[in-house]
C-alpha positions in Angstrom: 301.6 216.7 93.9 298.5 217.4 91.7 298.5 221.3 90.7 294.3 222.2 90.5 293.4 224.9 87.8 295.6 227.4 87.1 294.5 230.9 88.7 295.0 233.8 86.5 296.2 237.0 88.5 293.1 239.0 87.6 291.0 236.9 90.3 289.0 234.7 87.4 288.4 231.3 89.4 286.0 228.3 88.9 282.2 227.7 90.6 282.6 225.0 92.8 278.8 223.9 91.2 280.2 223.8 87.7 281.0 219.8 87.3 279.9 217.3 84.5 277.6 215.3 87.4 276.0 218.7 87.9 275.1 219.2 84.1 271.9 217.7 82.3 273.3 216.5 78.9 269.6 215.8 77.6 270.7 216.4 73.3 274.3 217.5 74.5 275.0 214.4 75.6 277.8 213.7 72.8 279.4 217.2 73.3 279.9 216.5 77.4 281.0 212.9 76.3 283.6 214.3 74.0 284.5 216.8 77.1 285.2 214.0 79.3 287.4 212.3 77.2 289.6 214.9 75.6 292.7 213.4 77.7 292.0 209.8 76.7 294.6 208.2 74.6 292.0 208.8 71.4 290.4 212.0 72.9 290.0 214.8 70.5 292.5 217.8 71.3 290.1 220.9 70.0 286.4 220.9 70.7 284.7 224.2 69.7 281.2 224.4 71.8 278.7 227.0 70.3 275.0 228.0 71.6 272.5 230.5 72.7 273.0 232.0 76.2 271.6 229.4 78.6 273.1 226.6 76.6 275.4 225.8 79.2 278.4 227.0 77.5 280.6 228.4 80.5 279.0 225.6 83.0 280.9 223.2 81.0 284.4 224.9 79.7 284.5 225.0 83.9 283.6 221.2 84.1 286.5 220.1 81.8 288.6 222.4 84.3 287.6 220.6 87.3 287.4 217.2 85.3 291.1 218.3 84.4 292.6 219.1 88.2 290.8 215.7 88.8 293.1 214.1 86.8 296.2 216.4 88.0 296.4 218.1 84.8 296.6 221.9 84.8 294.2 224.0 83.4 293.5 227.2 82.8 289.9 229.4 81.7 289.3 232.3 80.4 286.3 234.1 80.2 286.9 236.6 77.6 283.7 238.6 78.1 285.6 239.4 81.8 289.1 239.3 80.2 288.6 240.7 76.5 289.3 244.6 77.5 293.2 243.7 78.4 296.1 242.6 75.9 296.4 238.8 75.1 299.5 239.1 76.7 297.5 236.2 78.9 298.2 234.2 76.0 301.6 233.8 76.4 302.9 230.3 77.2 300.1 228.7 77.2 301.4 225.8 75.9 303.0 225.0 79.4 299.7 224.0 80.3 297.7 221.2 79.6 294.4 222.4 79.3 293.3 225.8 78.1 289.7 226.4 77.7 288.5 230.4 76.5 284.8 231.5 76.8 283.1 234.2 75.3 285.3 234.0 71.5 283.1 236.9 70.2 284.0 239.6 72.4 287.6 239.3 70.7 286.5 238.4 67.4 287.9 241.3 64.5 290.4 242.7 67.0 293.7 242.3 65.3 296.2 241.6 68.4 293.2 239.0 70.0 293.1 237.1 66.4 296.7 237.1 65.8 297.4 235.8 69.5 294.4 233.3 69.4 296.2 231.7 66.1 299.8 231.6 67.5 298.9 230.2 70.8 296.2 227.4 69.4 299.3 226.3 67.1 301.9 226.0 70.2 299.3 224.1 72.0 298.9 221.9 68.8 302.6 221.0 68.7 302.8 220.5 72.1 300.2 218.4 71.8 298.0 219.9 75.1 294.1 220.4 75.0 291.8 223.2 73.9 288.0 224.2 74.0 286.7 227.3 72.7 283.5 228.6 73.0 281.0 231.2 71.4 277.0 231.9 70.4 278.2 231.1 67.0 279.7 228.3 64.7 283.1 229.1 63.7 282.0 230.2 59.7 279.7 232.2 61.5 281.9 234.0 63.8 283.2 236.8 61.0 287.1 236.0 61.5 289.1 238.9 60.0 292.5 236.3 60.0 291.7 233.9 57.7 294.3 231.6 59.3 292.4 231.8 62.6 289.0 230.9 60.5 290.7 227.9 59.0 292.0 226.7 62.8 288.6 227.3 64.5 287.3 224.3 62.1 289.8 221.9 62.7 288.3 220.5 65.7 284.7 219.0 66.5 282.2 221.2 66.8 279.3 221.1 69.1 276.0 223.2 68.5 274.3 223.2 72.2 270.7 223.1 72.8 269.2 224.9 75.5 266.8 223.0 77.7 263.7 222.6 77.1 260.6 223.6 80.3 260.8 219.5 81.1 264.7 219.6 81.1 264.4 222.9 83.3 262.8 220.7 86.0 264.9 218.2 85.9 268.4 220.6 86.3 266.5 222.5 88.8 266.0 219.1 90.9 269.2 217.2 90.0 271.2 220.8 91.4 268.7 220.5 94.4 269.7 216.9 94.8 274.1 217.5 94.3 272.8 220.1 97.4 271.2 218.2 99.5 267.7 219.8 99.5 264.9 218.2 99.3 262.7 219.9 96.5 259.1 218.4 95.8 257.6 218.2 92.5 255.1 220.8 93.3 257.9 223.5 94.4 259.7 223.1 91.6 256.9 223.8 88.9 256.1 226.6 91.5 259.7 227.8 91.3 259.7 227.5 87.5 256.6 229.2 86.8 257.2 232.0 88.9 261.0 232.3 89.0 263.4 233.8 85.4 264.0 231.7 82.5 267.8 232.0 82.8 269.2 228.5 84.8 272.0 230.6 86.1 269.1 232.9 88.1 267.4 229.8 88.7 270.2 228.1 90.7 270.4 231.5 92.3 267.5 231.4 93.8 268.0 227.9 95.0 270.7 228.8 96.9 269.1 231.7 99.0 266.0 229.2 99.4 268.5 226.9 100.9 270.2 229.1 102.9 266.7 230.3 104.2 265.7 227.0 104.8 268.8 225.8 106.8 268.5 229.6 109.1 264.5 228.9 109.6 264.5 224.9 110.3 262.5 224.3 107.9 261.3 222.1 104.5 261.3 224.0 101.0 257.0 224.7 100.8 255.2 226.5 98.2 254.4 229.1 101.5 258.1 229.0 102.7 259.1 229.9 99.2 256.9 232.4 98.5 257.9 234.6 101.6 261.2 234.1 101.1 260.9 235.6 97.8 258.6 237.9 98.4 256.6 236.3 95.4 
């Protein structure tokens, strides 16, 4: 039987929403490319993502999970701004797995156990020949590696600089989640949305779930009215 993601003990899981269909490549179209092919026969073992908050950095380390489990491969991820306060004891082993993807590299980056760990386990997983994707809001020269060993690894791979969308790619990920959800969102309510709502396309998908929750309780279609008294806008 086909094992899904592995689940660490500390209760860090996946967002059902977090899939490759569910993710506007716009100019990261060759990074999600190289994502979705890391397990083909000439797919590239280490892919190292970097980009500004918003860039869609954890949305698709959670993709290749899913994408992973699809393919009943096990995977584990790890979102170190959630994880980096404990021991990389969560390291151990890894190599037992066959896809290991680690968000948030900073938040470990200059601690000495974290650097030493990160370089021990990316070589098992190297020999054992399994899959790895790091991410971080830096390029790997740029991250300030105290183990120089670590700093060579980190550019072995390809690296990916992610773009963050631009206010025409906003609308279209607003409306292609709306779409994966079922909800009918007209042009007008989305610029609405977007003029009024955050910046941030996390908050943003936010609020389009309590709209559709409000919609589905009320019987009725997402309006510029109906959305404005359901946020209080």
């Amino acid at each position: 039987m086909a094992s899904g993601p592995a689940q660490l003990p500390l209760g860090i899981g996946l967002r059902d929403d977090a899939t490759f269909a569910n993710f506007l490549p716009r100019g990261n179209a060759a990074a999600v490319a190289a994502l979705q092919r890391q397990f083909e026969p000439d797919g590239e073992s280490f892919i190292y993502l970097w980009g500004a908050e918003g860039s869609g950095r954890s949305h698709l380390l959670q993709a290749s999970c899913h994408a992973a489990s699809d393919r009943g491969k096990r995977a584990l991820y790890l979102p170190l701004d959630d994880l980096g306060h404990f021991p990389p004891s969560m390291l151990e082993e890894i190599e037992r797995l066959d896809l290991v993807v680690i968000d948030d590299l900073d938040r470990v980056i200059g601690r000495k156990r974290w650097e030493e760990a990160l370089f021990h386990g990316f070589n098992r997983l190297r020999d054992a020949d399994k899959r790895l994707v790091i991410a971080a809001s830096s390029a790997p020269r740029q991250l300030g590696v105290a183990l120089a060993d670590l700093a060579s690894r980190l550019t072995w791979g390809m690296t990916f600089h992610l773009e963050r969308l631009d206010d025409r790619g906003r609308f279209e990920a607003l409306q292609l989640r709306a779409r994966a959800r079922g909800i009918q969102l007209p042009d007008e309510v989305t610029r609405y949305i977007l003029h009024r709502g955050p910046r941030r396309l996390g908050e943003l998908f936010e609020l389009l779930e309590r709209l559709d929750r409000a919609s589905l309780s009320a019987q009725r279609k997402l309006t510029i009215p109906f959305v404005k008294q359901t946020l209080k806008w």
